[in-house]
Every structure is written in structure tokens, then in C-alpha cells.
N, CA, C and O atoms as a Maestro MAE file, in Angstrom:
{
 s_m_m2io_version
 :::
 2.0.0
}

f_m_ct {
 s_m_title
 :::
 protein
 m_atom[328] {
  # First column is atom index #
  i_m_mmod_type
  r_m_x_coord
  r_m_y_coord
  r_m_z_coord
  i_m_residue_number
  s_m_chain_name
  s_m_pdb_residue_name
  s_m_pdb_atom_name
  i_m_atomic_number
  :::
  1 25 0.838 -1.168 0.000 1 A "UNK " " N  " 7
  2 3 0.000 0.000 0.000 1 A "UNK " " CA " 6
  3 2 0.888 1.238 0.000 1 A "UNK " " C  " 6
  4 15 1.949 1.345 0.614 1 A "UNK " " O  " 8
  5 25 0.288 2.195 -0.802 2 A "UNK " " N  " 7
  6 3 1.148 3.314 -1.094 2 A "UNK " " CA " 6
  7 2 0.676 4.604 0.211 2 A "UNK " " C  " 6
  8 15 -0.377 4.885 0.783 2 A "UNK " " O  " 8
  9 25 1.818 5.031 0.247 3 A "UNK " " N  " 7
  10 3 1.466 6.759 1.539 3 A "UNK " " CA " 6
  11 2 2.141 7.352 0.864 3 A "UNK " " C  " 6
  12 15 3.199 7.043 0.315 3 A "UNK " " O  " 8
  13 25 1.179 8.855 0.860 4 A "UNK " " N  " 7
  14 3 2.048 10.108 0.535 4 A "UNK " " CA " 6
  15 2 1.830 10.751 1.138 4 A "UNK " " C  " 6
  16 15 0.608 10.767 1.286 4 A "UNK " " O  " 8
  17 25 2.594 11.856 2.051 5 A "UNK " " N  " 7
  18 3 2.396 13.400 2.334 5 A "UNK " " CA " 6
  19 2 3.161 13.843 2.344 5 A "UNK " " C  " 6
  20 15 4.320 13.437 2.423 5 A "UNK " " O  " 8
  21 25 2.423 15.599 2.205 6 A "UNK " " N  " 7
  22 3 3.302 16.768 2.010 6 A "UNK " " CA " 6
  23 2 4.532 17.006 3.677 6 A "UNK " " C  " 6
  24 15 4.371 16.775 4.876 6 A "UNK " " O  " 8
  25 25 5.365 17.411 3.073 7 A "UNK " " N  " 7
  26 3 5.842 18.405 4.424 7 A "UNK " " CA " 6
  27 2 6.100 19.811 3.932 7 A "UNK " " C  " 6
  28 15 5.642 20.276 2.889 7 A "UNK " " O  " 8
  29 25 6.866 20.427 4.776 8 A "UNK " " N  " 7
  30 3 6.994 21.615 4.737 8 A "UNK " " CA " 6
  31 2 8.521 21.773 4.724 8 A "UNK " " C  " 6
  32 15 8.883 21.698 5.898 8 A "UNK " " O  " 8
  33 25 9.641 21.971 3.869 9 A "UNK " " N  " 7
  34 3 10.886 21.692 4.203 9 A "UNK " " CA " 6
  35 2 11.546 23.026 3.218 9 A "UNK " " C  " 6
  36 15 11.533 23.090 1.989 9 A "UNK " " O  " 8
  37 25 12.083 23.988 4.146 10 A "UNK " " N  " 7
  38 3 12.729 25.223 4.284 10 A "UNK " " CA " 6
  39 2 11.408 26.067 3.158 10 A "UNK " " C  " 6
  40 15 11.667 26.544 2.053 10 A "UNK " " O  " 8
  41 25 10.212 26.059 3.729 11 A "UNK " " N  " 7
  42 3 9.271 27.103 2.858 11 A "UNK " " CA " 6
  43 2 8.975 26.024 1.507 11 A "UNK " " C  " 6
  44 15 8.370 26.566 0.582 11 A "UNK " " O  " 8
  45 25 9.097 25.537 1.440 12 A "UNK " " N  " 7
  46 3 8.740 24.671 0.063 12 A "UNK " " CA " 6
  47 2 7.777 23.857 0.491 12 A "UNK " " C  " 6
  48 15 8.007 23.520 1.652 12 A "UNK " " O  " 8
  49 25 6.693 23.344 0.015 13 A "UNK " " N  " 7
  50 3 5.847 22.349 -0.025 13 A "UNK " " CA " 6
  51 2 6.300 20.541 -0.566 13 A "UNK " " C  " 6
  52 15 6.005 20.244 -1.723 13 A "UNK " " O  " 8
  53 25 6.727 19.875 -0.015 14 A "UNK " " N  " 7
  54 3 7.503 18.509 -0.664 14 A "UNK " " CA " 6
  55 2 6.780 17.317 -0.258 14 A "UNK " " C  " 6
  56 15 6.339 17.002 0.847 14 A "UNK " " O  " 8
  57 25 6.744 16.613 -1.574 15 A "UNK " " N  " 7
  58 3 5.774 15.450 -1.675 15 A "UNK " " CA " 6
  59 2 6.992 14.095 -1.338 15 A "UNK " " C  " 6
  60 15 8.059 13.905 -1.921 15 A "UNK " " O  " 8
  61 25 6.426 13.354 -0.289 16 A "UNK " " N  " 7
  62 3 6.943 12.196 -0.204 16 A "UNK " " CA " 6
  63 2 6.079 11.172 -0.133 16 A "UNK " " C  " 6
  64 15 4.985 11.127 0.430 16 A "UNK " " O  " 8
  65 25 6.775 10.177 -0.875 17 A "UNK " " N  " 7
  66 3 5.793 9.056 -1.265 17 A "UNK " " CA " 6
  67 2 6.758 7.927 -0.700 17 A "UNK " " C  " 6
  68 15 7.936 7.740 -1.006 17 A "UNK " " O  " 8
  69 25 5.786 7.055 0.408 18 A "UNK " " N  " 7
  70 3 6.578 5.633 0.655 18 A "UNK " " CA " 6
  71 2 6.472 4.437 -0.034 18 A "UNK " " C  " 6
  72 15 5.486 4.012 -0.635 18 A "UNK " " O  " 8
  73 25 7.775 3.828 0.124 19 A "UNK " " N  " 7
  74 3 8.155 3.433 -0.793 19 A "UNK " " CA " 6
  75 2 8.211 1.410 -0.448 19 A "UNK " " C  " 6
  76 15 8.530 1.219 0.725 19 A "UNK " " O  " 8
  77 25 8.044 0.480 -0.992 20 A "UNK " " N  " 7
  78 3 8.517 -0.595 -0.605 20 A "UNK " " CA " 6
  79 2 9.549 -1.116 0.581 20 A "UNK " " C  " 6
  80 15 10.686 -1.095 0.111 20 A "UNK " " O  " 8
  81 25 9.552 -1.502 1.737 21 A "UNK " " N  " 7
  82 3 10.498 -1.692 2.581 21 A "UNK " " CA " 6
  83 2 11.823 -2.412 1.607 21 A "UNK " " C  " 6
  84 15 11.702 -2.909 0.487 21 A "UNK " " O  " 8
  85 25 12.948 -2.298 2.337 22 A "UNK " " N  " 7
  86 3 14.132 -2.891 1.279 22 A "UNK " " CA " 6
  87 2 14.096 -4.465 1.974 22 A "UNK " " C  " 6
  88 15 13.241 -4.948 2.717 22 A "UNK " " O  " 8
  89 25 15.400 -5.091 1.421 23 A "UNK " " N  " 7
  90 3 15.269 -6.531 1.515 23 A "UNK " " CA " 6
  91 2 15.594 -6.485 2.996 23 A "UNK " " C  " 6
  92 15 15.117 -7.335 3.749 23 A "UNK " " O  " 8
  93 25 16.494 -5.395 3.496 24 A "UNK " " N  " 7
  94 3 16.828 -5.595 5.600 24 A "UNK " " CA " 6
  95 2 15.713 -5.039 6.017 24 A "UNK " " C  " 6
  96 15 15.902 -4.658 7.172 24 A "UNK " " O  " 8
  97 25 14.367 -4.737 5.573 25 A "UNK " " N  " 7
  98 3 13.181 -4.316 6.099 25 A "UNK " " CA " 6
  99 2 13.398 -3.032 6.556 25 A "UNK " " C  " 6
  100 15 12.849 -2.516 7.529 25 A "UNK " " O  " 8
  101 25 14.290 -2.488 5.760 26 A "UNK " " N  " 7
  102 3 14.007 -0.576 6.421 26 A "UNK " " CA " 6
  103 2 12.561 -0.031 5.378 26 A "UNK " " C  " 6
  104 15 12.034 -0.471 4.356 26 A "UNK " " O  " 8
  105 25 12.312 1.156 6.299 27 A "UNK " " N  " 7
  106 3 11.452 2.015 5.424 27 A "UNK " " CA " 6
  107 2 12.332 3.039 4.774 27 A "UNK " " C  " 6
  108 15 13.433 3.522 5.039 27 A "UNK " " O  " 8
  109 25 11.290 3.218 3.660 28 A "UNK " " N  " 7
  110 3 12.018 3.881 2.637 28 A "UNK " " CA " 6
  111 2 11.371 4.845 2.040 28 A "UNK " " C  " 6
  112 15 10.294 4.323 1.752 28 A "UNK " " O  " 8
  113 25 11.356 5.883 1.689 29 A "UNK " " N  " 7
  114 3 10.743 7.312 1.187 29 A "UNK " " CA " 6
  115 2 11.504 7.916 -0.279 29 A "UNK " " C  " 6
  116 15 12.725 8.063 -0.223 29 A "UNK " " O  " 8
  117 25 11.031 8.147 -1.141 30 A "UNK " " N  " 7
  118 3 11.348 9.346 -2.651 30 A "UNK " " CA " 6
  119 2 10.640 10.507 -1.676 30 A "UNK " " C  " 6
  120 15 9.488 10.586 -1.250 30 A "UNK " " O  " 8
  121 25 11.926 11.466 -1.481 31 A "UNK " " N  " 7
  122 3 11.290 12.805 -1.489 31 A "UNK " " CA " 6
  123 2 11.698 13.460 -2.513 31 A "UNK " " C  " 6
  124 15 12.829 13.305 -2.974 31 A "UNK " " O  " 8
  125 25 10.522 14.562 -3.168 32 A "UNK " " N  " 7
  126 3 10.537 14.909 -4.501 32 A "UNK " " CA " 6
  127 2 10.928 16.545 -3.525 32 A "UNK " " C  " 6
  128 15 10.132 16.991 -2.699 32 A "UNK " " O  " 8
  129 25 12.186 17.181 -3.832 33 A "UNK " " N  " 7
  130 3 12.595 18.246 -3.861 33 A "UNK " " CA " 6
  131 2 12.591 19.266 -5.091 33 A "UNK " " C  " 6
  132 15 12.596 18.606 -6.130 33 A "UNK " " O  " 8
  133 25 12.584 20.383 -5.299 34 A "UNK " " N  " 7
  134 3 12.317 21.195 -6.346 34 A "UNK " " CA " 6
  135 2 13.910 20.440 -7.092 34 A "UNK " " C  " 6
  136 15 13.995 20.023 -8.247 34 A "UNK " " O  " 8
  137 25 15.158 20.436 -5.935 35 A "UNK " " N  " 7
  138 3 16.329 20.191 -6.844 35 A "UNK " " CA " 6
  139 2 15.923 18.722 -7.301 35 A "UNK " " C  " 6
  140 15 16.997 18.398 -7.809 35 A "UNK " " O  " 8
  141 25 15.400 18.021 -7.404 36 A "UNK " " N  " 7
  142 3 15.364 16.249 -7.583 36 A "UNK " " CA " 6
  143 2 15.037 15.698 -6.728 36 A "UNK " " C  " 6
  144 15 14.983 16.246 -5.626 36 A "UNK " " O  " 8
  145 25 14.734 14.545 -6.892 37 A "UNK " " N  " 7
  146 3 14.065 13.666 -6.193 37 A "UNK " " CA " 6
  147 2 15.370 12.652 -5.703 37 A "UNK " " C  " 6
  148 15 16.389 12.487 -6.373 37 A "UNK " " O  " 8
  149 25 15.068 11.972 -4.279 38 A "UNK " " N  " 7
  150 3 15.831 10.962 -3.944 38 A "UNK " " CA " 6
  151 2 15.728 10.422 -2.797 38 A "UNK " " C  " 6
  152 15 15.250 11.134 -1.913 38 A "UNK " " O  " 8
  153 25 16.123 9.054 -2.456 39 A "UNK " " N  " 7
  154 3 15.654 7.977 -2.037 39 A "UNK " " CA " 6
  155 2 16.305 7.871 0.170 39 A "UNK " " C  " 6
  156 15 17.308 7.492 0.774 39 A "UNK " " O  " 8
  157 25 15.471 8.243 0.388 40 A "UNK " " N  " 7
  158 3 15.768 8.114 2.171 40 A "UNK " " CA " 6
  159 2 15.346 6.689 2.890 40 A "UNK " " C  " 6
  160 15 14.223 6.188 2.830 40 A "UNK " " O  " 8
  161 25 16.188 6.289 3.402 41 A "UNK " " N  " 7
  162 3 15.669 5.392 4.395 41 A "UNK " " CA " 6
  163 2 16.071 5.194 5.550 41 A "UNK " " C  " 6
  164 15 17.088 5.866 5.724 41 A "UNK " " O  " 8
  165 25 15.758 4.524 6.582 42 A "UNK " " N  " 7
  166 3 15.830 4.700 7.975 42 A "UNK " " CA " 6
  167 2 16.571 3.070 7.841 42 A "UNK " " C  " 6
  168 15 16.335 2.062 7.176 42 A "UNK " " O  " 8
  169 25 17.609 3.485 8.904 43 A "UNK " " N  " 7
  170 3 18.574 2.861 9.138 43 A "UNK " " CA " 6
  171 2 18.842 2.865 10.570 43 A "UNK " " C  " 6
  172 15 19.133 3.945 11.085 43 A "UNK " " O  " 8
  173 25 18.751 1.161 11.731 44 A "UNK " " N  " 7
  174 3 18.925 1.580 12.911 44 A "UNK " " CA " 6
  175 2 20.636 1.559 12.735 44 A "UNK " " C  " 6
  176 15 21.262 0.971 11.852 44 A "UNK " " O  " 8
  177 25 21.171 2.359 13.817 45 A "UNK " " N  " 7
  178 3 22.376 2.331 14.073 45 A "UNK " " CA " 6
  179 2 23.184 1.436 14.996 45 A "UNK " " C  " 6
  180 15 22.770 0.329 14.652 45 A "UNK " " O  " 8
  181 25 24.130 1.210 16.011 46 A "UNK " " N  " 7
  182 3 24.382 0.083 16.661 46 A "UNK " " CA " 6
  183 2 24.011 -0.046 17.694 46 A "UNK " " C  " 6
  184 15 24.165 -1.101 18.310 46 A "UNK " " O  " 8
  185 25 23.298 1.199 18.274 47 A "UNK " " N  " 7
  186 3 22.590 1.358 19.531 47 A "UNK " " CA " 6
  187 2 21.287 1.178 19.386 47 A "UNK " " C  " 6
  188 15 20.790 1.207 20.512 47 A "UNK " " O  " 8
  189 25 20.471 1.005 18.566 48 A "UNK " " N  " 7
  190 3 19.323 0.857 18.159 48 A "UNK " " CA " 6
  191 2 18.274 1.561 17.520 48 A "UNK " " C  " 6
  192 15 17.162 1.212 17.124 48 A "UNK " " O  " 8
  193 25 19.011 2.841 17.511 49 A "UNK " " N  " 7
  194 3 18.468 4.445 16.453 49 A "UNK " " CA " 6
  195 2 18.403 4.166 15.643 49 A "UNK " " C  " 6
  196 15 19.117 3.317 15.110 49 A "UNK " " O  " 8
  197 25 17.107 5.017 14.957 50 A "UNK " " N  " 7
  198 3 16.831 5.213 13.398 50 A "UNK " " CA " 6
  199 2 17.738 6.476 13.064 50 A "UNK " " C  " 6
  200 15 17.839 7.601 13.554 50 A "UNK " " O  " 8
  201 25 18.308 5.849 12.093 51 A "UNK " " N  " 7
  202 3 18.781 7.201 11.399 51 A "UNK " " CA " 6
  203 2 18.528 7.296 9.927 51 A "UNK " " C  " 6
  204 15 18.383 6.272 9.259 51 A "UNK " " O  " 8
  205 25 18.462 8.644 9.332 52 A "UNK " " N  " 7
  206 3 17.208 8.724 7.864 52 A "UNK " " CA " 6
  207 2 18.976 8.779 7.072 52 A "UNK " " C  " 6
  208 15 19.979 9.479 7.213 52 A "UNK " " O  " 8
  209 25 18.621 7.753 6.336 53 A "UNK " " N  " 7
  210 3 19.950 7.680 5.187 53 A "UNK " " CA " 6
  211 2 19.896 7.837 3.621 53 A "UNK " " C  " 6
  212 15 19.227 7.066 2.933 53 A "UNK " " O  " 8
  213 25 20.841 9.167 2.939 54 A "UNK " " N  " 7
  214 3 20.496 8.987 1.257 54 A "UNK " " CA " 6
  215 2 20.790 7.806 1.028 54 A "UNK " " C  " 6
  216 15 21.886 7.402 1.418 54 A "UNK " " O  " 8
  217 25 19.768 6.795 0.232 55 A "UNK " " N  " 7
  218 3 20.302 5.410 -0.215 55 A "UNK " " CA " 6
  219 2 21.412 5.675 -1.151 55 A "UNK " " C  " 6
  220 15 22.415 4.961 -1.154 55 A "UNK " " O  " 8
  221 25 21.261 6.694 -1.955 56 A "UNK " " N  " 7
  222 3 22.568 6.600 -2.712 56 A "UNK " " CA " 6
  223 2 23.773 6.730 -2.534 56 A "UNK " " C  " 6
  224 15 24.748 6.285 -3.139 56 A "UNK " " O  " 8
  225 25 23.614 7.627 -1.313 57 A "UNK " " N  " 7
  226 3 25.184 8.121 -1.053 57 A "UNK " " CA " 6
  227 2 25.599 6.987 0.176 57 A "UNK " " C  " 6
  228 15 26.678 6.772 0.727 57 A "UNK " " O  " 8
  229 25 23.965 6.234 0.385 58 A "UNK " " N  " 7
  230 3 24.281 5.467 1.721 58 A "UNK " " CA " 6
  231 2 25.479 6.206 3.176 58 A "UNK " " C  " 6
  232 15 26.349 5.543 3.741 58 A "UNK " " O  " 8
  233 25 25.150 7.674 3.461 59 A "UNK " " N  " 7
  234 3 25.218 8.137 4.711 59 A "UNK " " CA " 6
  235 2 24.194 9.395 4.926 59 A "UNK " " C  " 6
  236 15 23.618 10.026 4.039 59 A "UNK " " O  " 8
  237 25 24.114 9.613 6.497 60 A "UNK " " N  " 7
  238 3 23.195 10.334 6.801 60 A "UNK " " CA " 6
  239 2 23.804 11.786 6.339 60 A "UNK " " C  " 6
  240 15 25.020 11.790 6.147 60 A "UNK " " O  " 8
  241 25 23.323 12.627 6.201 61 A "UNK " " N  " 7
  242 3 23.662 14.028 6.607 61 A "UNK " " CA " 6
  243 2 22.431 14.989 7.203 61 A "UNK " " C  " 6
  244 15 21.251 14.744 6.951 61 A "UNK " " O  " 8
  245 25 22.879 16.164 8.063 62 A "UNK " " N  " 7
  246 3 21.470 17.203 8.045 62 A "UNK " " CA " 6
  247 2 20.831 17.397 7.910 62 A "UNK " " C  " 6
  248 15 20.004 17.815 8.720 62 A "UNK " " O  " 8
  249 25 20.640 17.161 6.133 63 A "UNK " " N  " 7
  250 3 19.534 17.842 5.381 63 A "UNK " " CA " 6
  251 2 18.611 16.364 5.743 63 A "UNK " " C  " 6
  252 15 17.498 16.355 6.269 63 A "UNK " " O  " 8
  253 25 19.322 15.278 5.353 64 A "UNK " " N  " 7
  254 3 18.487 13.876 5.854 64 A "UNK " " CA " 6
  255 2 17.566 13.752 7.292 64 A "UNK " " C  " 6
  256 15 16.359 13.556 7.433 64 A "UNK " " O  " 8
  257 25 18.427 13.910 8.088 65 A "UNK " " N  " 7
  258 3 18.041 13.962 9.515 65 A "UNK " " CA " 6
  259 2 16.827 14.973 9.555 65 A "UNK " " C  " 6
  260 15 15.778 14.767 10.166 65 A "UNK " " O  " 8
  261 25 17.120 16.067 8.832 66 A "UNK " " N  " 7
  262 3 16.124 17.083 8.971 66 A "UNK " " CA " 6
  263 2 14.667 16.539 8.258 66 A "UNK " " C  " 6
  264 15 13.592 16.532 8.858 66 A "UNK " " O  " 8
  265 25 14.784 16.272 7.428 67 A "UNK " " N  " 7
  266 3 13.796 15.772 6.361 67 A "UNK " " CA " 6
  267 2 13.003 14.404 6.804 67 A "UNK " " C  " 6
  268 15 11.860 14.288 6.362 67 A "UNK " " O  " 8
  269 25 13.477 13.443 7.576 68 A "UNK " " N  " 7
  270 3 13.541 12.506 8.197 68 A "UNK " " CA " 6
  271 2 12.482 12.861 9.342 68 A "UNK " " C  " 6
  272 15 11.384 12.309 9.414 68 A "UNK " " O  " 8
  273 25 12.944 13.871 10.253 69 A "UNK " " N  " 7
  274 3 11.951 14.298 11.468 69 A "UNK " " CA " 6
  275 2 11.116 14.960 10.680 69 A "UNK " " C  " 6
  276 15 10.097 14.352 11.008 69 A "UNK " " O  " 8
  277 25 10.763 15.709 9.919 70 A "UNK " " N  " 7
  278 3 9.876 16.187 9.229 70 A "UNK " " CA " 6
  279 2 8.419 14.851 8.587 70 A "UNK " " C  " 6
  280 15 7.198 14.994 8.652 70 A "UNK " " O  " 8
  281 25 9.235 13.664 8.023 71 A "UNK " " N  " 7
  282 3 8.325 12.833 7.278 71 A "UNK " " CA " 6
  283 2 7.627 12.068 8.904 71 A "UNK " " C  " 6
  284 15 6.436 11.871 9.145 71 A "UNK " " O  " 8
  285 25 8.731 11.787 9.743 72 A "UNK " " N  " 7
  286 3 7.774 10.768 10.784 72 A "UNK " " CA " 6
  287 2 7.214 11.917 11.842 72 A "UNK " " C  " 6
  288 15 6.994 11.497 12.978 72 A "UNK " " O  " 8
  289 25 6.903 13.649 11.533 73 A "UNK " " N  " 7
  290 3 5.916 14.082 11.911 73 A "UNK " " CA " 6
  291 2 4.490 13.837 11.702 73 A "UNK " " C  " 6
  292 15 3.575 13.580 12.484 73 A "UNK " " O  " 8
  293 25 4.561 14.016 10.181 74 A "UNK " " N  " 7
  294 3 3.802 13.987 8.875 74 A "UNK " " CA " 6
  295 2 3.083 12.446 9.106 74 A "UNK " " C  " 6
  296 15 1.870 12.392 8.899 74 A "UNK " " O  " 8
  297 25 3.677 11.387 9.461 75 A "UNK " " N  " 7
  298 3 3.310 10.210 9.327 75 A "UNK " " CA " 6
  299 2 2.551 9.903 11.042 75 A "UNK " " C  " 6
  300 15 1.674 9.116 11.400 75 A "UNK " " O  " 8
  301 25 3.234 10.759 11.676 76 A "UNK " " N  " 7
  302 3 2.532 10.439 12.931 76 A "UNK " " CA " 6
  303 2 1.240 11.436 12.956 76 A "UNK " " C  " 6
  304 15 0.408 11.051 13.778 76 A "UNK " " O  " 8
  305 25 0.919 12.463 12.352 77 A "UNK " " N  " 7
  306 3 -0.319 13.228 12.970 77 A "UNK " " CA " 6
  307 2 -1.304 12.339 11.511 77 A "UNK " " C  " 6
  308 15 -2.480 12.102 11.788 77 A "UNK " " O  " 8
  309 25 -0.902 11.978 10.330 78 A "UNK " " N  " 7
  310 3 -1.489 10.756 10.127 78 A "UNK " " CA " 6
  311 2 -2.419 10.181 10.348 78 A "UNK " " C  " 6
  312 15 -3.575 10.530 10.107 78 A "UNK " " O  " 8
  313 25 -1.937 8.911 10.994 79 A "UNK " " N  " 7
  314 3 -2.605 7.957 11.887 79 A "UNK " " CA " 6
  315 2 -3.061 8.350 12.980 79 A "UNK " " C  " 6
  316 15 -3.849 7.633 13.596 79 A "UNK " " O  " 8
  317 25 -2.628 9.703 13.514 80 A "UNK " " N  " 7
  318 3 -3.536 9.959 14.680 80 A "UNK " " CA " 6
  319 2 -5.096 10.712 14.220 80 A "UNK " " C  " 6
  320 15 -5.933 11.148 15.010 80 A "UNK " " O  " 8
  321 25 -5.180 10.706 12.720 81 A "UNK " " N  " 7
  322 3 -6.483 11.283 12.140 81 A "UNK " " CA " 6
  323 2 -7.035 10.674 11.404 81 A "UNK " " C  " 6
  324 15 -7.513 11.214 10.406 81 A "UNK " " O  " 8
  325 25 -7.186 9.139 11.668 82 A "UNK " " N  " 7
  326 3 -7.490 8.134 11.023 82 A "UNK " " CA " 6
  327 2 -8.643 7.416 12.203 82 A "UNK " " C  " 6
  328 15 -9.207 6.353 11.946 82 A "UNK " " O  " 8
  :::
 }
 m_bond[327] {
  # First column is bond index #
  i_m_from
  i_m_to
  i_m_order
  :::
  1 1 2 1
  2 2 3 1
  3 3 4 2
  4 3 5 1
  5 5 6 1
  6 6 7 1
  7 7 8 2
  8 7 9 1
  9 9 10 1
  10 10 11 1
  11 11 12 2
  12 11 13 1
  13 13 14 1
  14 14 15 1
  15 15 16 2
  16 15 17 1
  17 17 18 1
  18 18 19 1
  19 19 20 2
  20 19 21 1
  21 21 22 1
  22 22 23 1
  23 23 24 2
  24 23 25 1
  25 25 26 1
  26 26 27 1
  27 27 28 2
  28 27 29 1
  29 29 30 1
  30 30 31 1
  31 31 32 2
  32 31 33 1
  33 33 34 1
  34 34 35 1
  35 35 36 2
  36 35 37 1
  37 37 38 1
  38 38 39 1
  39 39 40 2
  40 39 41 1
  41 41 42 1
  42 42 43 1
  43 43 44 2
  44 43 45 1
  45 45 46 1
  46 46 47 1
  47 47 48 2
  48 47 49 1
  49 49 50 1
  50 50 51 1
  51 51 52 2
  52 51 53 1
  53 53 54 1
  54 54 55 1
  55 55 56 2
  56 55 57 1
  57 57 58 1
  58 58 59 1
  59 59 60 2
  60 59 61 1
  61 61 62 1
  62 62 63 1
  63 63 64 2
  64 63 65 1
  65 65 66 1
  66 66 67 1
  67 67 68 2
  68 67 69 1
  69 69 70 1
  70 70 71 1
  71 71 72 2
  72 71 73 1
  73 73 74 1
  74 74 75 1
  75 75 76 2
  76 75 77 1
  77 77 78 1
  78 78 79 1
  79 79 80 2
  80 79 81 1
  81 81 82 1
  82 82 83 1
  83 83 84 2
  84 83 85 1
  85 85 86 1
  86 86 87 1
  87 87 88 2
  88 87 89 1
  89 89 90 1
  90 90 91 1
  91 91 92 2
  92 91 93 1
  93 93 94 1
  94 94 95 1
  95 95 96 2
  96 95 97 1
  97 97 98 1
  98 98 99 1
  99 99 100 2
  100 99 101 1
  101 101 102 1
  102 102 103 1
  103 103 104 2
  104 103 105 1
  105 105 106 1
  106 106 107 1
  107 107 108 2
  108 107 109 1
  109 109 110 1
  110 110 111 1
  111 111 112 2
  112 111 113 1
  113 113 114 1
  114 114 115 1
  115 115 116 2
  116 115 117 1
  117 117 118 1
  118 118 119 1
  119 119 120 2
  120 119 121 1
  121 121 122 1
  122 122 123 1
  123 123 124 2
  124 123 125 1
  125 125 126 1
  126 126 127 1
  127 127 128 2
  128 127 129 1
  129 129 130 1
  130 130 131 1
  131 131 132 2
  132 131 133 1
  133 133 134 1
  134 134 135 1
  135 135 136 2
  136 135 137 1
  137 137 138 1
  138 138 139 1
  139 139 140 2
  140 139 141 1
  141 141 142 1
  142 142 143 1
  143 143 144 2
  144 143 145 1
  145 145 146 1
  146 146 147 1
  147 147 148 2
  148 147 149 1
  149 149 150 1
  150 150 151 1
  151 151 152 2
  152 151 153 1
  153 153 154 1
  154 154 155 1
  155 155 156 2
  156 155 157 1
  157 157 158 1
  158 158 159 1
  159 159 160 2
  160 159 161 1
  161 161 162 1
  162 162 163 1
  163 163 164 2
  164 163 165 1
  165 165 166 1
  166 166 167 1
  167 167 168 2
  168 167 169 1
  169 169 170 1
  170 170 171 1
  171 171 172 2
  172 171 173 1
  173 173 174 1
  174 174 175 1
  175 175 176 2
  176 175 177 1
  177 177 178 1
  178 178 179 1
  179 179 180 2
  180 179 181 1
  181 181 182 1
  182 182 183 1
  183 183 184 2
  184 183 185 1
  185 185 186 1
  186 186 187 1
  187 187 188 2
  188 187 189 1
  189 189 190 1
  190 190 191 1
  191 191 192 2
  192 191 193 1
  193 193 194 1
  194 194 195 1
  195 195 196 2
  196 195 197 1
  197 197 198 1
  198 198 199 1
  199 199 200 2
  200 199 201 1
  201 201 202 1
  202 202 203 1
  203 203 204 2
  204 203 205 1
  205 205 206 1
  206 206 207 1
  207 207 208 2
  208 207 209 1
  209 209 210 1
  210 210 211 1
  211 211 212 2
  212 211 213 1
  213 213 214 1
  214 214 215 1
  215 215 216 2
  216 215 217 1
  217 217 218 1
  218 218 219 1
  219 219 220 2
  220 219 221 1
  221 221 222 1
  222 222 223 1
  223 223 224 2
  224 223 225 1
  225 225 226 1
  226 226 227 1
  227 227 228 2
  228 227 229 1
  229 229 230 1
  230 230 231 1
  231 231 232 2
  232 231 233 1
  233 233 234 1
  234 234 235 1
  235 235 236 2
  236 235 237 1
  237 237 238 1
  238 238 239 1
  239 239 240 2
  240 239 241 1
  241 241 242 1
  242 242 243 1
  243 243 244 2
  244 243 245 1
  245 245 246 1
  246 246 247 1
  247 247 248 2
  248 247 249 1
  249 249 250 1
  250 250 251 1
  251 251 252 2
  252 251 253 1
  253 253 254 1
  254 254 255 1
  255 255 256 2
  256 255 257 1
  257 257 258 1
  258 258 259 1
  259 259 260 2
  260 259 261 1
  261 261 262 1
  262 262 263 1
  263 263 264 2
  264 263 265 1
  265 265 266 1
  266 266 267 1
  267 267 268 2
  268 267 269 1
  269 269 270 1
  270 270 271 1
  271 271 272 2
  272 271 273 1
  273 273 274 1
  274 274 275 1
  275 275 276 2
  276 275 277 1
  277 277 278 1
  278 278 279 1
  279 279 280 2
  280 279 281 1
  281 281 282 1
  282 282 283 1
  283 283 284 2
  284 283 285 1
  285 285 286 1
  286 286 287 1
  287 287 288 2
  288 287 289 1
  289 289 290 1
  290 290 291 1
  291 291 292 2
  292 291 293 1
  293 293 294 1
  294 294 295 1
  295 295 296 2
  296 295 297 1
  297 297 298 1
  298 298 299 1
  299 299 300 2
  300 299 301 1
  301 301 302 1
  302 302 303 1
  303 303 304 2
  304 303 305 1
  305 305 306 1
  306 306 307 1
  307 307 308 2
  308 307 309 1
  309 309 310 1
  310 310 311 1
  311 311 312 2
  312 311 313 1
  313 313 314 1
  314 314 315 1
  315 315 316 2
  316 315 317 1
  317 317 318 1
  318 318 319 1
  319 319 320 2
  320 319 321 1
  321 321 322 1
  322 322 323 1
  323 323 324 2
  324 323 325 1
  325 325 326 1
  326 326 327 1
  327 327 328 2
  :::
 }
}
């Protein structure tokens, strides 16, 4: 089953659409940015944290992390309006 919602990321309106879990069962998100679109997923770390990772570049950065708390806002007020 497909999810999409908007966030709000630096004044821009951005559509993310989830995506198939991968084969290690992370979740996975296309966020469509005005610069391009590209592929986030949550990755626990060795302590047991999620951390939001570019699949391509396969590491986190800022803008990830940022974008990341932004989508599991988005995903939590959600289901709380369901």
C-alpha cells in the first residue's frame, strides 16, 4: 500500500511518497525536492536508532536527519487522524 504526504521543508511544499520496505526491512521514502528527487531510508544504528539515510550516497547528513523528522511528523499526525 502506497502513503504520501506533504511536508513543509525550508518554505517549500515537498511530496513524499513511501516506498517498498528494502530486503533488511528498512522504510524507505522518494522525497521529490524542487532540486530532484531521492531515495531516504531509515537505518537503525548500533545502539538501536533510526537514522534517515540517502540510499545513494548510503550516509546520513542534516539535510536527511532534517527531512527525516519532518516525514515521521507527517506520518505520525497521520494515523492519529485516522
Amino acid at each position: 500500500m502506497s502513503n504520501s504526504v506533504q511536508i513543509n521543508f525550508k518554505g517549500e511544499l515537498v511530496t513524499v511518497e513511501e516506498l517498498p520496505r528494502s530486503a533488511g526491512n528498512e522504510k524507505r521514502f522518494v522525497v521529490h525536492l524542487p532540486k530532484g528527487a531521492f531515495i531516504l531510508c531509515v537505518k537503525e544504528d548500533t545502539e538501536g536508532a533510526g537514522r534517515w539515510i540517502d540510499e545513494m550516497a548510503n550516509h546520513g547528513t542534516a539535510e536527511s536527519g532534517e527531512i527525516g523528522a519532518l516525514i515521521e511528523t507527517a506520518l505520525s499526525g497521520q494515523q492519529n487522524s485516522l
